[in-house]
N, C-alpha and C positions, 0 to 999 in steps of 0.2 A: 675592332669596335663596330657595332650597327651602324650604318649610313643615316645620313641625317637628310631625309629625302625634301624635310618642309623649308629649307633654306633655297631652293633651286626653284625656280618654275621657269620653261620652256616655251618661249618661240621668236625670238630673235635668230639672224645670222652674223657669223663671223666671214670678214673677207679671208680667201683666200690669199699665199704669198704666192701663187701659182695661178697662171691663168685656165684656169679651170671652172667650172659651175660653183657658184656660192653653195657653203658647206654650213647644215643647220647643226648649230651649239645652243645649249644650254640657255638661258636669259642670262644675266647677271645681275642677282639680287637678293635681299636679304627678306626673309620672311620677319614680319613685328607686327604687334599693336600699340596703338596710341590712345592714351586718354588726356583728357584735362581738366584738370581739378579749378573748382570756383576760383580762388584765389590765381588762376593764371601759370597756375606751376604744368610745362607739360612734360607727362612720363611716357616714355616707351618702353615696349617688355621685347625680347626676345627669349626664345627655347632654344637650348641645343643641350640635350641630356646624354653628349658624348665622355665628359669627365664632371666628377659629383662640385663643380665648382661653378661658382656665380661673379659676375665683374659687376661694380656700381660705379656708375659715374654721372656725376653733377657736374653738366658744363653751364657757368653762366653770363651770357652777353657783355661781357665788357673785357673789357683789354686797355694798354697805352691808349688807344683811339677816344677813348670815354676820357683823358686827362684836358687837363689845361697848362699851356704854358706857364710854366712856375710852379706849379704841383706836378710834376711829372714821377712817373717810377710807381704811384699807391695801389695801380690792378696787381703788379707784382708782388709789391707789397704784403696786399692780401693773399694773396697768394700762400705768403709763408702763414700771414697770421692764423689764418683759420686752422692751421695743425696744432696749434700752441693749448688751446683750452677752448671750452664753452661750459656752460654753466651745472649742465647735467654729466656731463662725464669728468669735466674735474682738470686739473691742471696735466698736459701729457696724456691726457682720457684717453682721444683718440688713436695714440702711436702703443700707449698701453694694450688698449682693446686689440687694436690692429694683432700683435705680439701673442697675443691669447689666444687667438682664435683662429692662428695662422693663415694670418694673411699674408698677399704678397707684399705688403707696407704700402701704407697712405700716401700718395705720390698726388704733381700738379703740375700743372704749365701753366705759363703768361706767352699769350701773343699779342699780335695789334688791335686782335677784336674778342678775344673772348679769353677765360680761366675756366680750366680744369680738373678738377679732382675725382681720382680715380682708385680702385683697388680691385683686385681679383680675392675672394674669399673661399672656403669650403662654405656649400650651401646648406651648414645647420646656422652660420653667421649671419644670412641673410635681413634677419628682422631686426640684429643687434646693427647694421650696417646699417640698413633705414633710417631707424633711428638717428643712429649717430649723424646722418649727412642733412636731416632736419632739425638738429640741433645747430649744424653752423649756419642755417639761414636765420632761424627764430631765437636762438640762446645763445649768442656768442658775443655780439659786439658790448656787453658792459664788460665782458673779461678784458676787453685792452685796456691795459692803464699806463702811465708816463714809463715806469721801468719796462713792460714789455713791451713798449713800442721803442723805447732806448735799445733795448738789447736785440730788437729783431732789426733794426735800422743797420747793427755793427754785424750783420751776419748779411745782408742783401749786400753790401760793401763788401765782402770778403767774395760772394758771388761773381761780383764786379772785377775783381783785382784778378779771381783764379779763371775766368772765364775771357775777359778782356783787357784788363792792364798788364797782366804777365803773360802775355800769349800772343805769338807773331801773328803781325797784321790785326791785331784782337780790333784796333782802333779804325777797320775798313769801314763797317757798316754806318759808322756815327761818324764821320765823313759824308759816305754818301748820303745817309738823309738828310742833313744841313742841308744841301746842296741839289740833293732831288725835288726836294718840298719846301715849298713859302712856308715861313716862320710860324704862321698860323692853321700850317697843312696835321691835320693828328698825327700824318707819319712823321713827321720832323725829327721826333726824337725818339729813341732808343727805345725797347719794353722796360728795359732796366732802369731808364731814366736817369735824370741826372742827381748826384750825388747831393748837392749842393741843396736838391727841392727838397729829398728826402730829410736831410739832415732838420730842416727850416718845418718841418709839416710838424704841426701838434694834436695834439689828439682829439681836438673839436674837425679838423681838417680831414683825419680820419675818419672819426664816425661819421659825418655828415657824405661822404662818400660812400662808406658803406651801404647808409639807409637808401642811397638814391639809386643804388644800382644793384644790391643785394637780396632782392625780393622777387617771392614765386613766380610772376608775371615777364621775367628777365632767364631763367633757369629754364633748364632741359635736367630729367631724371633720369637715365637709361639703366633696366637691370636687363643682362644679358646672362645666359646661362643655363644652368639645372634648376627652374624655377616651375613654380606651379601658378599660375598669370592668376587667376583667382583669389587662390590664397594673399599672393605679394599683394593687388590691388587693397585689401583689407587693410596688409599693413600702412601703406603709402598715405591712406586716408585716416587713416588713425593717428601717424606723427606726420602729415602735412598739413593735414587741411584747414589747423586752426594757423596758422600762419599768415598776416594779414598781406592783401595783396598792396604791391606799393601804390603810392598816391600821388607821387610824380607821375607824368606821360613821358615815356622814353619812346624817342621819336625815332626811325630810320636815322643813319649819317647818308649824306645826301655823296655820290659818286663823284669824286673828286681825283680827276690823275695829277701824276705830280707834272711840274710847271720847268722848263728849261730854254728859256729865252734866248740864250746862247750855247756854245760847247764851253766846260768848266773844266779847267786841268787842275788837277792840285797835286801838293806832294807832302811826304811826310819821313822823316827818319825814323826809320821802325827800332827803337832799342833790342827788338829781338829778331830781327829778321836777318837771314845772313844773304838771300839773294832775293831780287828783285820783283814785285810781283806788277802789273798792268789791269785795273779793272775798267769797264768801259761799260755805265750803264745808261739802258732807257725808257723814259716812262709808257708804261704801255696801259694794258687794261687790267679791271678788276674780275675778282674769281669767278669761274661761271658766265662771264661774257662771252659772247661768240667767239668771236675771235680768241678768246685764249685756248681755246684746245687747237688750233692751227700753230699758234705760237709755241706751245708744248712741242711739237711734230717739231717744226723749223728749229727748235733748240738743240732736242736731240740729235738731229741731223748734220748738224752745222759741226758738233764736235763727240760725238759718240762709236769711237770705234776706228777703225783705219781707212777709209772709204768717207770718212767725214773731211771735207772742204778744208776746215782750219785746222785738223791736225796732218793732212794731206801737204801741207805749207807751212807751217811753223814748225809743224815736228818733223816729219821727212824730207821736204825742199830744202827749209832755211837752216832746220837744226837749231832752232831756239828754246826750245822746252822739250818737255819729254809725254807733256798732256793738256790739253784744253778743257774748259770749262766752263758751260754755258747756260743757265739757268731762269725760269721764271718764279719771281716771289707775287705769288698773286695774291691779296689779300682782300676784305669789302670793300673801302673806298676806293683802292686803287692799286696797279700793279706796276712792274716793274721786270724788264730785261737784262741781266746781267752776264757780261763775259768775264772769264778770270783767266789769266797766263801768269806763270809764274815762272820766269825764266828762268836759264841755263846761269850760273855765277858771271859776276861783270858785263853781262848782256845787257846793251841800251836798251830802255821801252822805244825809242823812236824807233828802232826796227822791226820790234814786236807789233806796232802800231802799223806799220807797214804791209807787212804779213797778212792783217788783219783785214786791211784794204783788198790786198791781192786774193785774201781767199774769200770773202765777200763779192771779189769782182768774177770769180770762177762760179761761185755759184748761180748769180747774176745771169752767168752765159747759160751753166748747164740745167738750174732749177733743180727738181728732185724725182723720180721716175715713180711709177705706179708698184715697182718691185719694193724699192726704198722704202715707200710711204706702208706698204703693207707687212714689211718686216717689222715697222716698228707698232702697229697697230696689233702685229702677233703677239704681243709679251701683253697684252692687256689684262689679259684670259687669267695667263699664270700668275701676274700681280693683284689681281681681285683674289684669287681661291689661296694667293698668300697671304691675304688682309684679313683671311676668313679662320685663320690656323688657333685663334685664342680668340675668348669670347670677349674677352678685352679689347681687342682689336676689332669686331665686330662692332658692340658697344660705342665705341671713339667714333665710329662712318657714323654710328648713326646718329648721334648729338649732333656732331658736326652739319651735317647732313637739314637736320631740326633746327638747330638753328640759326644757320644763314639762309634755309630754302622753307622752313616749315614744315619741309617733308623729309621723314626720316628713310624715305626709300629712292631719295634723291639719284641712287648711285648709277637707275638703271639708264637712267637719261643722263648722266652723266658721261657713261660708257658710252652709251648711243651718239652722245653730239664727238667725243673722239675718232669715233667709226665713221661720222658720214665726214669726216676731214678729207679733202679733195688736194691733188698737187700744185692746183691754181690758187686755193685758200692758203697753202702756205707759202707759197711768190704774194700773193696780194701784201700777207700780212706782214713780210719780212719790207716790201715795200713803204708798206702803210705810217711803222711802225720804226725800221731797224734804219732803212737806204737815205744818206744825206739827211739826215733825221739829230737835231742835236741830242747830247749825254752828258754826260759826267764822267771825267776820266779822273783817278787816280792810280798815283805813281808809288807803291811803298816800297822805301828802298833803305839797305843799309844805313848806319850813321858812316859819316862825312864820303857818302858815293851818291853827291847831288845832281853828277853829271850824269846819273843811270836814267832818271827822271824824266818824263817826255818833255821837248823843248815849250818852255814858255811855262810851262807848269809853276801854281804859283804854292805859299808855304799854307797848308791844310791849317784848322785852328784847331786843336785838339788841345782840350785841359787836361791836366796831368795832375794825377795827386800827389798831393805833398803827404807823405807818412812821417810823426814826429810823434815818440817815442812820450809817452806820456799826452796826448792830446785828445786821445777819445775821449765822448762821454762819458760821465759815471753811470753805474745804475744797479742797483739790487736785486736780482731776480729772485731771489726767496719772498719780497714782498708777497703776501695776498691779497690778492684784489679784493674790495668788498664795494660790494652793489647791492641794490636792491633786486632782489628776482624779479626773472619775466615772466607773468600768471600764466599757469596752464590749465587746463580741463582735467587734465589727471595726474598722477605726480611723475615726473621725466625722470627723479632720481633712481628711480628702478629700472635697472638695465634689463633688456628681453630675455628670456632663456633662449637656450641654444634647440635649435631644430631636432630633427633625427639625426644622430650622426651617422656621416657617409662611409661607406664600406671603402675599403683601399683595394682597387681597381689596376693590379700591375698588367703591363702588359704580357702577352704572350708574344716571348722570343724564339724566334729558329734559330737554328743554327744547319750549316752545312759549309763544306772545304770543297777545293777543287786539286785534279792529283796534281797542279805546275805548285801546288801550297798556298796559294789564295784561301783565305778565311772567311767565312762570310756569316754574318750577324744580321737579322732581319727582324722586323715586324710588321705586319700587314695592319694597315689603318686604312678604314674607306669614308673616313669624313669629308674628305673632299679629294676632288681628282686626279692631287698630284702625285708626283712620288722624289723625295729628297736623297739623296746618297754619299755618301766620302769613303774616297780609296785613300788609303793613310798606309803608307812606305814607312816602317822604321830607318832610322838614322838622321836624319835631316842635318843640325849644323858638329852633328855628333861624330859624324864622318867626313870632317873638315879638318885640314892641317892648319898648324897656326901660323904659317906662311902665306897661308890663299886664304882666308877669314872671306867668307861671304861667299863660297863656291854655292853652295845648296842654296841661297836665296837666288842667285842666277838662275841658277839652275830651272828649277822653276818657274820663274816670272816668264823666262826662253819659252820651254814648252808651251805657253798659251799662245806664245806667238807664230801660228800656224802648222802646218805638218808636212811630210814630204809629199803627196798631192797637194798640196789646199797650201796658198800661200795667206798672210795673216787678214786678208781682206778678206778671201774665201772661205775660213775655217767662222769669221765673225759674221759672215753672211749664211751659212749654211746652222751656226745657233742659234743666230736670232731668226731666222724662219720656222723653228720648230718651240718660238717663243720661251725658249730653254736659258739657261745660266750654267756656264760651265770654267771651273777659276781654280789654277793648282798655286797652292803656295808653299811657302816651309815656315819650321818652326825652329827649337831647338832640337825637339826629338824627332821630328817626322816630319817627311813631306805629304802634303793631303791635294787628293784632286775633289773636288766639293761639284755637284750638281745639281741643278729646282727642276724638271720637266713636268709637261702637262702626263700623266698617265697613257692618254692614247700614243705620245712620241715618246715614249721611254726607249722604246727598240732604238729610232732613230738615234737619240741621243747617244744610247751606247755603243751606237758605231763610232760617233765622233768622238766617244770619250779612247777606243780604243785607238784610234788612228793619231790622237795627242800623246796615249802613251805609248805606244808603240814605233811610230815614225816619226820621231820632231821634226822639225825643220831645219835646226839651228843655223838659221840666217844671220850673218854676221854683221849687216846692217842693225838688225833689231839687237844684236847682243850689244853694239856700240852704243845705240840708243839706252839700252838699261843699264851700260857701266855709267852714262854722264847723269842718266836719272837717280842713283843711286848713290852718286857723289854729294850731288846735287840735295839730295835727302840729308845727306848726312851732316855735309854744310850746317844744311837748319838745326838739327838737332844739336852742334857746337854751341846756338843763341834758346834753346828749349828750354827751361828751368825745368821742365817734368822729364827731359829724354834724356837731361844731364843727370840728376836724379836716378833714376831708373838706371843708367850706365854705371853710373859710379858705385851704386849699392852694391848692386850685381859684382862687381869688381871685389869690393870690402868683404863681400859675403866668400865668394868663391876663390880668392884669389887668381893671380896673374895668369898663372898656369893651368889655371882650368877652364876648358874650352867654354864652360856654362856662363864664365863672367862675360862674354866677349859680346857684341853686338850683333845680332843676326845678319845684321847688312853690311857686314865685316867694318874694317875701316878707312880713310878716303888711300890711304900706302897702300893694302891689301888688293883694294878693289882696284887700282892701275894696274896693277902689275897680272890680274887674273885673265887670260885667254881662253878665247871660245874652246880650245880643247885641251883645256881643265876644267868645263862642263862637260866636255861628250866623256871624259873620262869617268866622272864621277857619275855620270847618267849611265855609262857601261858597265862599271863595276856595283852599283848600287841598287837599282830602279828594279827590283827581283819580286816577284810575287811571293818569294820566300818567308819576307819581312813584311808582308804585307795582308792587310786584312778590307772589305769591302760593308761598311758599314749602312742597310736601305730602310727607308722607312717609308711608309705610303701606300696608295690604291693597286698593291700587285701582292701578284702570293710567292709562295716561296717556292714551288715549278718554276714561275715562270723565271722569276731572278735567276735560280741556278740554271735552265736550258740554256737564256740569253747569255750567257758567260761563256758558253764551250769554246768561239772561236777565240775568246780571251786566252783559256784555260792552254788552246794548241798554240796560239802564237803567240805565249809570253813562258818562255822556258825560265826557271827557275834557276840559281845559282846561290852559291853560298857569301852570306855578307857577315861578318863581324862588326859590331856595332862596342868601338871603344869605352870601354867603364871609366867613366871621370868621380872620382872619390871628393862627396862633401865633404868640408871640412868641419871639424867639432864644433862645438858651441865655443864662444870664448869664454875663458877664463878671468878676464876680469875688462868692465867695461870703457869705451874709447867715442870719444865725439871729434868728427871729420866735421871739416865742410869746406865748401865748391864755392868759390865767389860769382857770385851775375850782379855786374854792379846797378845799382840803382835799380833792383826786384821789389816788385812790390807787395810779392808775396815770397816768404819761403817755404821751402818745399820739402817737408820730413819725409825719412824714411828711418824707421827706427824697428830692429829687428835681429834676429841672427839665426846659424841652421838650424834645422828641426827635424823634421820627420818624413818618409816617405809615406804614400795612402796606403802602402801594404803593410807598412807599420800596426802591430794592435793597437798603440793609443792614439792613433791619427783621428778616425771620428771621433773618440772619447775627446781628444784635444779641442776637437772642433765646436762637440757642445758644449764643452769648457768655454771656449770663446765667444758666446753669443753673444750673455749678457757681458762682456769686457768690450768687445768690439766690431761683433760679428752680426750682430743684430739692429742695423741701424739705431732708428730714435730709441728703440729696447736697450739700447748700450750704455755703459758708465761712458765710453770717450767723447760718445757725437753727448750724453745727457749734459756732459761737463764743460768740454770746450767752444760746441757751439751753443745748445740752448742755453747753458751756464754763464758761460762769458763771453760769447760771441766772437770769438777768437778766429771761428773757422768756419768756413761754407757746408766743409763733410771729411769726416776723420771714419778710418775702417782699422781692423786689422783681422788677420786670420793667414793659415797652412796655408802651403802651395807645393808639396808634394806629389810627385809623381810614382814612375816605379824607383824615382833614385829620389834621395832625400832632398827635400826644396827648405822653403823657410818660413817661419812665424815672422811677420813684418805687419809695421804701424804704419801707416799713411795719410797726409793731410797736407795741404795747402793753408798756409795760417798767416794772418798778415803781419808786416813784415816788424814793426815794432813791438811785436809780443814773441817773438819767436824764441827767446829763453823763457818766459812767463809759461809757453805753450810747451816745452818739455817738460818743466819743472812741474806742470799739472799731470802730465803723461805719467813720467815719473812715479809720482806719489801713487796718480790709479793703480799702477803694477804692481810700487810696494804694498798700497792697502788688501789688493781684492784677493788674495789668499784667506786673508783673514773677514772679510766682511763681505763674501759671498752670501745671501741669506736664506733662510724656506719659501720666500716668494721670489726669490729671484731661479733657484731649481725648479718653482712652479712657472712658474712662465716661460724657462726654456724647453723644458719640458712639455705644456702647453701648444707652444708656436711647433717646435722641431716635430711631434704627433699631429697635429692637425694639418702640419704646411704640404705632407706627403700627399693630401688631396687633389692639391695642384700639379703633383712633380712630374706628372708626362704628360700634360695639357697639351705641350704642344710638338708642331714634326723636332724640332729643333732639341726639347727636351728630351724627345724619345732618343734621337742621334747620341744627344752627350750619355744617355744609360748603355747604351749599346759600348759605348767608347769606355766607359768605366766594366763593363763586363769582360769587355776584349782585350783591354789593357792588363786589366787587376786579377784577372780568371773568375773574378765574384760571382756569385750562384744569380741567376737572372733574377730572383725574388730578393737582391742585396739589402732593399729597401726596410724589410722584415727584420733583418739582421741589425738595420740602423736602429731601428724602435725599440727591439730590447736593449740594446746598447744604454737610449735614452731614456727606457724606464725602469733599467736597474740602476741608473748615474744616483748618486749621494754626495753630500755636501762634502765628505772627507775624501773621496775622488775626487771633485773639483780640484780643492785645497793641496794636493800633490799635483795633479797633471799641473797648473799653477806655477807651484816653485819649483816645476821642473822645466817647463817651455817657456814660461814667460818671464825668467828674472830679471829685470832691469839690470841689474849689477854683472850680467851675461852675455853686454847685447853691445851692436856697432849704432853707434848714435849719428846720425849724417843730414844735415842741412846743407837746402842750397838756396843761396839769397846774398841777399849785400855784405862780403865782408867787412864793409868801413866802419856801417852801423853796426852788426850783431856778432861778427867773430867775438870781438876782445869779452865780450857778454854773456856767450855762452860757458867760459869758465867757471861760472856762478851755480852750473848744473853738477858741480860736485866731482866728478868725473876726467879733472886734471884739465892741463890745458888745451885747446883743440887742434889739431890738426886740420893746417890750409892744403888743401888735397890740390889745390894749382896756383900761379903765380898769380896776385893781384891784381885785375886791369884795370884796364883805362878807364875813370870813371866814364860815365855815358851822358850825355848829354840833354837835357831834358828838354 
């Protein structure tokens, strides 16, 4: 694809990692205009006519930080409300349109200081987008009425439960804000806010929110993309500009750090935590202050990589964890320094704590060297031109950008003030900031391991909700609102026509092989300077015996840890100078080594990629190290409602005996008994360029990939691997509901499904676009249309194929709260028995619709181009497979539907599996028709609230 030469302009320098003469690079910066419209709305355009697709995103000023105590939670709130209706496009308008006109779906965030809504489009959608995003300023808020502010309340609550009440340590952050900020501090509390305000807020408390912080004067408009700045300007002023500006003064929040008069120890019994975690925070400064890009440096430093200070001493000296964790949440008012350790099983925090002193007091002595500071200022490069990969990603820098600086080209001074970071700036600030400086420590530890807890720590306050089966609110969501219309100048109910439509733009693929059997799959992309790659070995846990369970994830995690020159400090100091990323892991079927380099060091990089795969190191220190990390993993997953899940399914689906059901990170029996040489075994007899293919995409051609390979191609001889066939098993014959007790969950956790098909299968895609409108198609779906916007049941339900080249499966997924969880199958249920028969002509028009237009987007980015490349080399599919999918989707008919149907999806064919409280919902689920249930483990303790 052309180079997109107007994004770059030139004349800054980058430091060298090398003492050598400063080396001129590029600027770093995004090319845009800016306008602003009377009413205060400001928009900015970007160009980049690399894929025929447009991003739109509305960010506007408010967050938690704009609440008041006792109203807490309504930025998020809004959040969800603005997807639900507005006046011109109708109830579900928005997710409708989205669906139609193949978007990449209406998406948003809640922070502390701002909400966003975003979408990537095909740019004939552009003017219907417009539209639409000036309808939720000007035409929306008479659509809330008492039912859909009821039923969106019982879905921000299920957000709650699957994000933070059912999820280890979920309860860390709402700790430390208590405790980092005065009661009257905005960070005090949660985005999500407290449950309690929500429930309590009515819908004068609503709107009157709305109107104060939902107007042009408060928003930022970014369209990024295939646009014509001209043209879009027309539209913008056409559905903006009657939009009146607001009539409040929305002032600055005035720079407020948080407050810690003392050190604070707290503690808490994690109901899901199986071992112990240590956080240690402190208030430091807000985003864009001086001092926080020294503090960035000093963070990464402290613990990123083997040569860092506190993993130098709690991981290698002391042996207390297997990783640190060190973080700045910088936000407008205020910021904040955070450590996390999460120890080894039955490890005291007071030693943890310890550790933390000592490698504080090492740094202290030794500071951070001019080499250090410049390795980590290398990766700057490659992590802008990876923020540059989608026009979405573009769009985001630059609202953000807009508005907390005003200036949507903020990024270049941005860059700039990391760069002039000096090794005195990050001693001052770790001084200023971190040294004898109080925090807030929290301890979260197992239930009844109080003694894990750092000494004196006192009991955290954390509210816990009560789930009681019959206690929600009521509420009707079929209601219609009725309001009076908001007047317009011309009439909004006519939706825009659709632009030119864009031609479908596949890439051009190469291919070429090397004679050791090396496959190689490419595309040359020169929109920006990088270049992405994955070496992907066949076999992975496939070539595992069921004695060793978890060889191949060793196996791999080993390799990154150094090579036979370069021990693991050396090999992490010679990638990150060439500001690169280089990470091999496993899967079930394959090991993959993955790498990001800037284009000019690609050479470099694939020397170090060859020396990880060709000479490991296998230090047996580090292999000790990832047996206890990996125990230590699996521990947690014991207390995970979604890892339990995800196990157990796998198990039901595959049976005992098939290596597929089994956990990739084997299990905690497997994983003692495996010795380093039953990795070098399995690295010996496997690791073959035979099985393996080299997947590149980026600023290089295909000379150059294949010349750069030769010394691969002689020093990696080929050998013969067999890769064992594990036979799915059939669909079943008649259906069975399991379930996993987590007592006292507050969510359970479905998984509802059985085998199906492999992708090489003929009816795999046909199945798929069968699945869309069932539950493939987010808010387009009957299961998210029913159980969350319907009933509120659920935060986000999916289902869809997981086939590979061997048969995977058709599986339901959802997170539902915990006293509906019969209510929430028995709705699943019925969707599966109805949708054979009440498939409609506008539900094949819309899939139809979304599946042909959404291919506008499908190689946007490095990342998407990689997974085409992977479905070519895996499946042998013709490089144009995408062509192949469209007729697929434009000969599909209603009476295809209706068979692929009652052939993959029958309910009456499927393993039913919940995991959640058996005390409350076992005896309950019998009610699903389906006989009695099966307790897939013995009952525990209940938990202690």
């Amino acid at each position: 694809m052309k180079k997109i030469l107007l994004a770059f302009l030139v004349t800054t320098t980058f430091l060298s990692c090398k003492e050598t003469p400063k080396e001129k690079t590029p600027e770093l910066s995004i090319n845009y205009q800016k306008i602003e419209l009377d009413n205060g709305l400001d928009v900015v355009f970007h160009v980049d006519k690399s894929d025929p697709v447009v991003a739109v995103e509305l960010m506007v000023h408010v967050g938690s930080a704009r609440e008041v105590e006792g109203r807490t939670g309504f930025a998020h709130l809004f959040e969800h409300l603005l997807f639900l209706e507005s006046e011109n496009l109708g109830k579900g308008g928005l997710d409708k349109m989205s669906a139609k006109i193949g978007g990449s779906g209406a998406n948003g965030s809640t922070s502390r200081d701002r909400t966003n809504y975003l979408q990537t489009v095909p740019k004939d959608g552009l003017e219907k987008m417009i539209w639409a995003e000036a309808d939720k300023l000007g035409w929306f808020i008479n659509t809330v009425t008492d039912p859909v502010l009821a039923k969106e309340k019982q879905v921000v609550k299920n957000e709650k439960r699957q994000s933070i009440d059912n999820r280890p340590y979920g309860h860390n952050q709402y700790v430390i804000g208590k405790n980092l900020y005065p009661s009257n501090h905005p960070y005090n509390w949660q985005v999500i806010g407290s449950l309690e305000d929500l429930q309590n807020a009515t819908l004068n408390d609503v709107k009157t929110f709305f109107k104060k912080w939902y107007v042009p004067n408060n928003a930022t408009l970014v369209l990024s993309g295939d646009l014509d700045i001209e043209q879009a300007t027309k539209w913008v002023h056409k559905y903006f500009d009657e939009i009146p500006k607001g009539t409040e003064e929305i002032p600055a929040l005035e720079k407020r750090p948080g407050k810690v008069d003392e050190i604070k120890s707290l503690y808490y019994e994690d109901n899901f935590a199986r071992v112990p975690q240590l956080t240690m925070v402190w208030p430091t400064v807000e985003q864009y202050h001086t001092d926080s890009y020294a503090l960035e440096v000093l963070t990464q430093y402290l613990t990123d990589g083997k040569s860092a200070p506190l993993n130098q001493v709690l991981v290698d000296e002391l042996k207390l964890t297997s990783n640190t964790t060190m973080y700045n949440y910088f936000s407008e008012v205020a910021g904040e320094t955070q450590l996390i350790v999460r120890a080894f099983n039955d490890t005291k925090l007071d030693a943890v704590k310890d550790g933390i002193v000592k490698a504080f007091a090492k740094f202290e002595a030794e500071g951070i060297s001019e080499k250090d500071l410049n390795k980590i200022k290398a990766g700057q490069e490659t992590s802008f031109y990876s923020s540059l990969s989608s026009v979405l990603g573009k769009g985001t820098n630059l609202a953000s950008y807009n508005t907390y600086t005003g200036n949507p080209g903020f990024v270049t001074e941005d860059i700039k003030n990391t760069l002039a970071v000096t090794t005195e700036d990050v001693l001052r600030v770790y001084n200023k900031y971190i040294k004898n400086k109080n925090y807030v420590a929290t301890s979260f530890i197992p239930k009844n391991a109080i003694d894990l807890a750092l000494t004196g720590a006192v009991l955290a306050d954390v509210v816990e909700e009560q789930i009681v089966t019959g206690a929600e609110e009521k509420f009707d969501p079929k209601i219609a609102a009725t309001y009076e219309k908001t007047p317009s100048t011309f009439d909004r109910n006519v939706e825009p026509p659709y632009g030119e439509t864009p031609s479908l733009a596949v890439p051009e693929v190469y291919k070429s092989s090397l004679d050791n059997g090396l496959k190689i799959f490419g595309i040359q992309n020169e929109e920006v300077p990088l270049v992405r790659f994955n070496i992907t070995i066949d076999g992975g846990q496939l070539l595992e015996s069921m004695d060793k369970l978890g060889v191949a994830n060793l196996t791999a995690d080993l390799l990154n840890k150094g090579t036979k020159n370069k021990t693991v400090k050396e090999l992490e100091e010679a990638i990150q100078e060439l500001g690169a990323s280089i990470y091999v892991y496993s899967n079930v079927e394959n090991i993959t080594l993955s790498g990001t380099t800037l284009a000019k060091n690609y050479d470099k990089t694939l020397a170090l990629v060859q020396e990880i795969l060709l000479e490991p190191r296998f230090d047996e220190k580090e292999f000790d190290l990832l047996k206890k990390a990996t125990i230590a993993n699996l521990r947690q997953q014991e207390a995970s409602p979604n890892s339990v899940a995800r196990n157990a399914y796998n198990e039901l689906i595959y049976g005992k005996d098939n290596i597929r059901s089994k956990n990739i990170l084997g299990s905690i029996t497997s994983v003692e008994k495996i010795t380093i040489d039953d990795l070098k075994a399995y690295y010996n007899n496997n690791i073959s360029p035979s099985v393996a293919k080299m997947l590149i995409v980026g600023d290089i051609s295909k000379e150059k990939v294949v010349a750069s390979l030769a010394t691969l191609n002689t020093n990696w001889p080929a050998k013969e691997v067999t890769i064992p066939v594990y036979k799915t098993p059939d669909t079943p014959t008649k259906p069975a509901v399991y379930f996993y007790d987590i007592p006292n969950a507050k969510q359970s956790v479905l998984q509802f499904g059985a085998p199906a098909l492999a992708a090489t299968d003929k009816d795999f895609y046909a199945a798929s676009v069968m699945n869309y409108i069932l539950g493939g198609g987010g808010f387009a779906s009957r299961l998210t249309q029913e159980l969350r916007e319907g009933k509120g049941y659920t935060y986000g339900i999916r289902s869809g194929f997981s086939g590979t080249k061997a048969k995977g499966t058709f599986t339901i997924s959802s997170g539902v709260r915990s006293n509906v969880t019969l209510e929430s199958a028995q709705a699943v249920k019925k969707i599966l028995e109805e949708y054979p028969t009440t498939f409609s002509d506008k539900d094949l028009e819309t899939t139809k619709s979304f599946l042909i237009k959404s291919n506008a987007r499908a190689f946007e980015t490095s990342r998407a181009k990689l997974n085409m490349l992977s479905n070519i080399s895996d499946y042998n599919w013709n490089a144009d497979y995408v062509k192949d999918q469209e007729n697929t989707v434009n000969n599909m008919n209603k009476e295809q539907i209706t068979a692929l149907a009652n052939k993959y999806v029958n309910p009456n064919k499927m393993i039913w599996l919940v995991v959640g409280d058996a005390e409350t919902q076992l005896g309950r689920m019998k009610e699903l028709g389906y006989g009695e249930p099966i307790l897939l483990n013995k009952t525990q303790e209940k938990i202690k609230n």
